[in-house]
DSSP file (Angstrom, degrees, kcal/mol; ACC not computed):
  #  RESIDUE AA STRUCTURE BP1 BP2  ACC     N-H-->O    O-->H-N    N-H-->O    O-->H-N    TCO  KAPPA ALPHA  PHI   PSI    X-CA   Y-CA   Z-CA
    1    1 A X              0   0    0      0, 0.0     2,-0.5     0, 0.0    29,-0.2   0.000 360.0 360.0 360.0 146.9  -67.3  100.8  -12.0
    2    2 A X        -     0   0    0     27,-1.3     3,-0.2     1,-0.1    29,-0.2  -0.873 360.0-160.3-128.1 125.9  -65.7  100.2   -8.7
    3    3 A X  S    S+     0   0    0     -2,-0.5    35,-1.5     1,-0.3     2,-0.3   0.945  87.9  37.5 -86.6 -29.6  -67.9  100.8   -5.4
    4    4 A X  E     -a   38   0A   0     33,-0.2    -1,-0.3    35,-0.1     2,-0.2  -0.811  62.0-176.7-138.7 125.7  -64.4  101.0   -3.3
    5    5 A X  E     -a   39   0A   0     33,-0.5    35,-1.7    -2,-0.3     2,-0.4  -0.640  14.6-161.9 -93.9 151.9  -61.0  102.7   -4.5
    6    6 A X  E     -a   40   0A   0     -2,-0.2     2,-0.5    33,-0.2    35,-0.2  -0.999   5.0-170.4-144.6 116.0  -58.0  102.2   -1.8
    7    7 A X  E     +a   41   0A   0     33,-3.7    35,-2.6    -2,-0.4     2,-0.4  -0.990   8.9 175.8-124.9 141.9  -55.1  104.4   -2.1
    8    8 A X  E     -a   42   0A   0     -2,-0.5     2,-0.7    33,-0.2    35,-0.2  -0.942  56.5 -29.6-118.1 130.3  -52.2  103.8   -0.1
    9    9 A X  S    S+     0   0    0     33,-1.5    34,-0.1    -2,-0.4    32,-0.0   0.626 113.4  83.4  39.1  16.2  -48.4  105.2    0.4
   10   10 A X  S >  S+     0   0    0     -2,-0.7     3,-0.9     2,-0.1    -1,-0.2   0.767  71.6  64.3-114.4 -13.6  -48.4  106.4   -3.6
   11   11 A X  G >  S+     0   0    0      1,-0.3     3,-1.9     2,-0.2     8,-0.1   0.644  86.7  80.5 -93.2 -17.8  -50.2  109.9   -3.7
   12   12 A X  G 3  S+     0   0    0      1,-0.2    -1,-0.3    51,-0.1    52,-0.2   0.494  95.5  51.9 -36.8 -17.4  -46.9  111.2   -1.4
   13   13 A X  G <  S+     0   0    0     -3,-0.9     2,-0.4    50,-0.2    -1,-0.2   0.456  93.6  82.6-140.4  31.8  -45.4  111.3   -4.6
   14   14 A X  S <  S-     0   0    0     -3,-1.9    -1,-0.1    50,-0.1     5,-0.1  -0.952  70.7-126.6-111.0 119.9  -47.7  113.3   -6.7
   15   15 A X     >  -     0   0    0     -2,-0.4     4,-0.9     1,-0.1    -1,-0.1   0.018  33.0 -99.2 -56.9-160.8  -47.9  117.0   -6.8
   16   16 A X  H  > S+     0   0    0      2,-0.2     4,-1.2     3,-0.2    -1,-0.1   0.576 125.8  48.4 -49.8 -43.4  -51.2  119.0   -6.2
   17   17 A X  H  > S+     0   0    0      2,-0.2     4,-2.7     3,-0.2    -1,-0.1   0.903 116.8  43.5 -96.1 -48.0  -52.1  119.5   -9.6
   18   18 A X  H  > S+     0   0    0      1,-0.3     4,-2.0     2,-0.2     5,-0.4   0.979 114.9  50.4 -67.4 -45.3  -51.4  115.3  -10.5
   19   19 A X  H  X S+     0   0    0     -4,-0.9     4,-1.4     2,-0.2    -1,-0.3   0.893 105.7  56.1 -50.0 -40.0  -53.2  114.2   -7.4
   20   20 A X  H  X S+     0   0    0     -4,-1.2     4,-1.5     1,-0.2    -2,-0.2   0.947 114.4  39.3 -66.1 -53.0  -56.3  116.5   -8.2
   21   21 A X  H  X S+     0   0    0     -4,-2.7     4,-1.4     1,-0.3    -1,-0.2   0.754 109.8  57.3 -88.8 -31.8  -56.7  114.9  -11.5
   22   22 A X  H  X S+     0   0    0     -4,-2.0     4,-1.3     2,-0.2    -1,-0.3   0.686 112.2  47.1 -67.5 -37.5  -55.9  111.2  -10.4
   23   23 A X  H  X S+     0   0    0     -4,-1.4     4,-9.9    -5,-0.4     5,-0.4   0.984 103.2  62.9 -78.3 -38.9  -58.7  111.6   -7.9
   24   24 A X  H  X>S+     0   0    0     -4,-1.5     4,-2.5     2,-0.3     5,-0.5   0.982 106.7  40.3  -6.2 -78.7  -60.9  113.0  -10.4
   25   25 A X  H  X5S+     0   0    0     -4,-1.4     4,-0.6     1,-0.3    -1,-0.2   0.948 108.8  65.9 -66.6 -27.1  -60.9  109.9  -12.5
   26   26 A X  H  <5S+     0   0    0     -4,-1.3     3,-0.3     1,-0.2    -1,-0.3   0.881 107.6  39.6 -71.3 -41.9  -61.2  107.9   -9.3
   27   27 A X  H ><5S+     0   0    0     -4,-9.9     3,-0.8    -5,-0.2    -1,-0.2   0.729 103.6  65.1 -92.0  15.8  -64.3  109.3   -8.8
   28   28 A X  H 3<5S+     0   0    0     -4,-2.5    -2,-0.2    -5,-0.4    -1,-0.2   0.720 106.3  55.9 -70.4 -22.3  -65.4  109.1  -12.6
   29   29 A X  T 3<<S+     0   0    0     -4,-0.6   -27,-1.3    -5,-0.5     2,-0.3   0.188  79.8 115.4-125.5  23.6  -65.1  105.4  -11.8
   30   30 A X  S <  S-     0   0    0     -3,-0.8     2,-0.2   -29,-0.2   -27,-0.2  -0.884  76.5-110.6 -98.4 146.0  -67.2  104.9   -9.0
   31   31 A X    >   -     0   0    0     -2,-0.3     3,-1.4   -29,-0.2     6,-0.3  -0.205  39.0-179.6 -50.3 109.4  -70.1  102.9   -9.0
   32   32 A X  T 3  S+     0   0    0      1,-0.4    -1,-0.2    -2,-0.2     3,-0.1   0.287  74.2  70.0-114.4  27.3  -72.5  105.8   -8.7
   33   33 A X  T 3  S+     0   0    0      1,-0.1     2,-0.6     2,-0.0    -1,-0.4   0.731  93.0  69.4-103.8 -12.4  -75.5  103.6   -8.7
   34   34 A X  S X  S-     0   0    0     -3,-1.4     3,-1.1     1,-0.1    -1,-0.1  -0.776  74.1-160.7 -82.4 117.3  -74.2  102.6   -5.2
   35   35 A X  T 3  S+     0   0    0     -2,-0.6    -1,-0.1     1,-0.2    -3,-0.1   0.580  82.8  60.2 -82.3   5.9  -74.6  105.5   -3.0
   36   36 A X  T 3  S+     0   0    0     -5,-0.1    -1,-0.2     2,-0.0    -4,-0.1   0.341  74.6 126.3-114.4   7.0  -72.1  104.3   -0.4
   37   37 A X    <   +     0   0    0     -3,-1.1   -33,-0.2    -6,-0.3     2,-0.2  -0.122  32.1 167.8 -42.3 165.9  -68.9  104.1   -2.6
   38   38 A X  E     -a    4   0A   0    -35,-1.5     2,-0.5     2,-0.0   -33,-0.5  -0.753  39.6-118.4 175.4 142.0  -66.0  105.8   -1.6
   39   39 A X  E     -a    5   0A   0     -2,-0.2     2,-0.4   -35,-0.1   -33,-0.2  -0.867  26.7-145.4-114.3 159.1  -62.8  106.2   -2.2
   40   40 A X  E     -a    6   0A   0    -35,-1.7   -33,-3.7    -2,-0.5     2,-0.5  -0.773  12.2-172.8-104.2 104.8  -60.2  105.3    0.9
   41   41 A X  E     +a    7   0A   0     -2,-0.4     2,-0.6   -35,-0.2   -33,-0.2  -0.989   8.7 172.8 -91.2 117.9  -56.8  107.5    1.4
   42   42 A X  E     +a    8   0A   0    -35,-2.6   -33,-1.5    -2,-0.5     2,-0.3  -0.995  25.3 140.2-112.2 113.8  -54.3  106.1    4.2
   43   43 A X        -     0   0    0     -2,-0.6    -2,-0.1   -35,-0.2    22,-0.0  -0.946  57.7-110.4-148.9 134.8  -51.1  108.4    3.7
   44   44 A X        -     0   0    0     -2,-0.3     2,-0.3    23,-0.0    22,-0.1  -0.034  44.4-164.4 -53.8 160.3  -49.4  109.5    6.8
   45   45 A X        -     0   0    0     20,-0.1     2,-0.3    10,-0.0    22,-0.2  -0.992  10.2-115.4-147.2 165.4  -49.7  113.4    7.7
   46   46 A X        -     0   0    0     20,-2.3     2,-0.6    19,-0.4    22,-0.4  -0.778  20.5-107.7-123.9 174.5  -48.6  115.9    9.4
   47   47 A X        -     0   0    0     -2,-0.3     5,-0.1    20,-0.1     2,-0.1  -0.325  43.6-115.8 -75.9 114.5  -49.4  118.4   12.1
   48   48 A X        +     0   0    0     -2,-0.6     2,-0.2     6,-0.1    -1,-0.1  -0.015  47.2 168.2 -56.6 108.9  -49.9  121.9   10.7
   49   49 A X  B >>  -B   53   0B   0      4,-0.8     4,-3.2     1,-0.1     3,-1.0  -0.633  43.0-126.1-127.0 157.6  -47.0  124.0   12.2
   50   50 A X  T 34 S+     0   0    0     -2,-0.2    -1,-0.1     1,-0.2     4,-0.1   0.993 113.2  56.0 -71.2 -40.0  -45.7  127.7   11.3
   51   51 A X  T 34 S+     0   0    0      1,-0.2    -1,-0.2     2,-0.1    -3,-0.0   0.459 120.3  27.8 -80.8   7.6  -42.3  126.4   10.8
   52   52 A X  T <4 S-     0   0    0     -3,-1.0     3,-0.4    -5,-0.1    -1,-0.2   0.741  85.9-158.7-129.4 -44.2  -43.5  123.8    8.2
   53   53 A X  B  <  -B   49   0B   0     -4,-3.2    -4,-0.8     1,-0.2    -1,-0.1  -0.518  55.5 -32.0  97.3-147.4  -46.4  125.2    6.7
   54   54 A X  S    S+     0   0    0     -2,-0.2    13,-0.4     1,-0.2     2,-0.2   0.484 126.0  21.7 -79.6   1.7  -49.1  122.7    4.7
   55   55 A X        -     0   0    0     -3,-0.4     2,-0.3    11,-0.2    11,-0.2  -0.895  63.8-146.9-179.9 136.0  -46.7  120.1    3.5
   56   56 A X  E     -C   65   0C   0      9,-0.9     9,-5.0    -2,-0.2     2,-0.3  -0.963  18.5-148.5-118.0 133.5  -43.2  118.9    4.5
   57   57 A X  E     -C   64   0C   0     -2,-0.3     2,-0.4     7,-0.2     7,-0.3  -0.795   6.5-147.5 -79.4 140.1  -40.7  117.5    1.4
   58   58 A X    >>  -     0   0    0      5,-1.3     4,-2.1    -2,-0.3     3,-0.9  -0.990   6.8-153.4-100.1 129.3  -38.5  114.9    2.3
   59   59 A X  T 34 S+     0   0    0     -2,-0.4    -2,-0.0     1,-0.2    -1,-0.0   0.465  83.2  63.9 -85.3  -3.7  -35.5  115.5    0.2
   60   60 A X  T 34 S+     0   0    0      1,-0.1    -1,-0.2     3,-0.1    -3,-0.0   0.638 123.2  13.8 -95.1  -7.6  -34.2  112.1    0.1
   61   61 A X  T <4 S-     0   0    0     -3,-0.9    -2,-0.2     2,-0.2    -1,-0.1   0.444  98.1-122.9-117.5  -2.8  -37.1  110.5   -1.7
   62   62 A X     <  +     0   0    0     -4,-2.1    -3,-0.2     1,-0.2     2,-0.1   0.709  58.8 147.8  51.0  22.3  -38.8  113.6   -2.9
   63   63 A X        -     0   0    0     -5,-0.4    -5,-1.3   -50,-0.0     2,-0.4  -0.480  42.7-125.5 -74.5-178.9  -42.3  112.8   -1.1
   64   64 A X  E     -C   57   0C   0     -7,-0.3     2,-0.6   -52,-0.2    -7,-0.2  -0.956   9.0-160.1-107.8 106.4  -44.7  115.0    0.3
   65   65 A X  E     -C   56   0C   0     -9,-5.0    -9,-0.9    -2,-0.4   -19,-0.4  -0.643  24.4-165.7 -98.1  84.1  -45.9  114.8    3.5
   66   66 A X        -     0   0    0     -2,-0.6   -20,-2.3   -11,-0.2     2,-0.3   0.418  16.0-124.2 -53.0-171.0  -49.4  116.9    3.6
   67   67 A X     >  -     0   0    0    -13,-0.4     4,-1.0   -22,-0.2   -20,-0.1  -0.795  28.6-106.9-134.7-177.7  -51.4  118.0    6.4
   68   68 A X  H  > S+     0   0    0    -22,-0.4     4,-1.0    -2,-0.3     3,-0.3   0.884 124.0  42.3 -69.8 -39.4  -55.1  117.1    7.0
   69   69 A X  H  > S+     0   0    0      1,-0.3     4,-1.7     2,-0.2     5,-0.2   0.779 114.9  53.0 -88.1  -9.2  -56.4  120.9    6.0
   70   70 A X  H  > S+     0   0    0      1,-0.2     4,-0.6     3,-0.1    -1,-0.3   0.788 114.4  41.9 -97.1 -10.3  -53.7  120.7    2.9
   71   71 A X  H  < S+     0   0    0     -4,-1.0     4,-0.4    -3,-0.3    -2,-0.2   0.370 110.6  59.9 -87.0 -12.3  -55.5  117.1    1.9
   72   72 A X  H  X S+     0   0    0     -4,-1.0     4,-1.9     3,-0.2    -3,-0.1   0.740 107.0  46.8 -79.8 -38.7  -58.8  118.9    2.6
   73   73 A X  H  X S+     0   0    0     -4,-1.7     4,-2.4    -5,-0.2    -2,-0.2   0.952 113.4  41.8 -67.7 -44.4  -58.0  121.3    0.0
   74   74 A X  H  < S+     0   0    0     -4,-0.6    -1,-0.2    -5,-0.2    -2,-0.2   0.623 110.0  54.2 -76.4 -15.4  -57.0  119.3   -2.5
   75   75 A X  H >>>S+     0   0    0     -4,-0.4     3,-2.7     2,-0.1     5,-1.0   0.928 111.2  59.3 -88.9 -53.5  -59.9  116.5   -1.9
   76   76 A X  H 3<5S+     0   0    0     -4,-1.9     3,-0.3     1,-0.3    -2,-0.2   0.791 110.7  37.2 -26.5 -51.6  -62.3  120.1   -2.4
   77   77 A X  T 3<5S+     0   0    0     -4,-2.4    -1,-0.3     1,-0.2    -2,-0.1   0.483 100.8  67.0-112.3  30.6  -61.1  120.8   -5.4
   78   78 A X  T <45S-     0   0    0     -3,-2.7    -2,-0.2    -5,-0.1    -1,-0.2   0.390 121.6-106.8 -74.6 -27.9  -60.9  117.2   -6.6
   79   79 A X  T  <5       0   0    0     -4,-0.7    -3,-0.2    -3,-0.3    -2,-0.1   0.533 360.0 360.0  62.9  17.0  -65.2  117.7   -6.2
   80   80 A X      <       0   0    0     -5,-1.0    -4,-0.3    -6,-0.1    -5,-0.1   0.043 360.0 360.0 -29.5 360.0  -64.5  115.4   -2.9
């Protein structure tokens, strides 16, 4: 059991569906007798625009650049 998980620069290259379940297990695997666990996303984002929508692809690596309400969703149904 881990009281803090740190994810960095890899979840840019997971879809919706793989990210939901990779947080999932990350919080299966916090210490949950410590009530201040938590887990830590740093991934850049971007600003939520008509012309862009909730997420921008960049086509030369194939990441995902989200936006804060399109990471809000996805930590929501994560049970985040």
């Amino acid at each position: 059991m881990y009281d803090c998980i740190w994810i960095q620069h890899i979840i840019i290259y997971l879809k919706d569906d793989d990210l939901i379940e990779m947080l999932k297990k990350c919080s299966s695997n916090l210490n949950k007798d410590n009530s201040k666990s938590m887990i830590i996303v740093k991934e850049n984002i971007h600003d939520t625009d008509e012309d862009f929508g909730s997420y921008v692809v960049d086509n030369n690596d194939n990441s995902v650049i989200r936006s804060v309400e399109h990471y809000k969703k996805v930590f929501e149904q994560a049970g985040l």
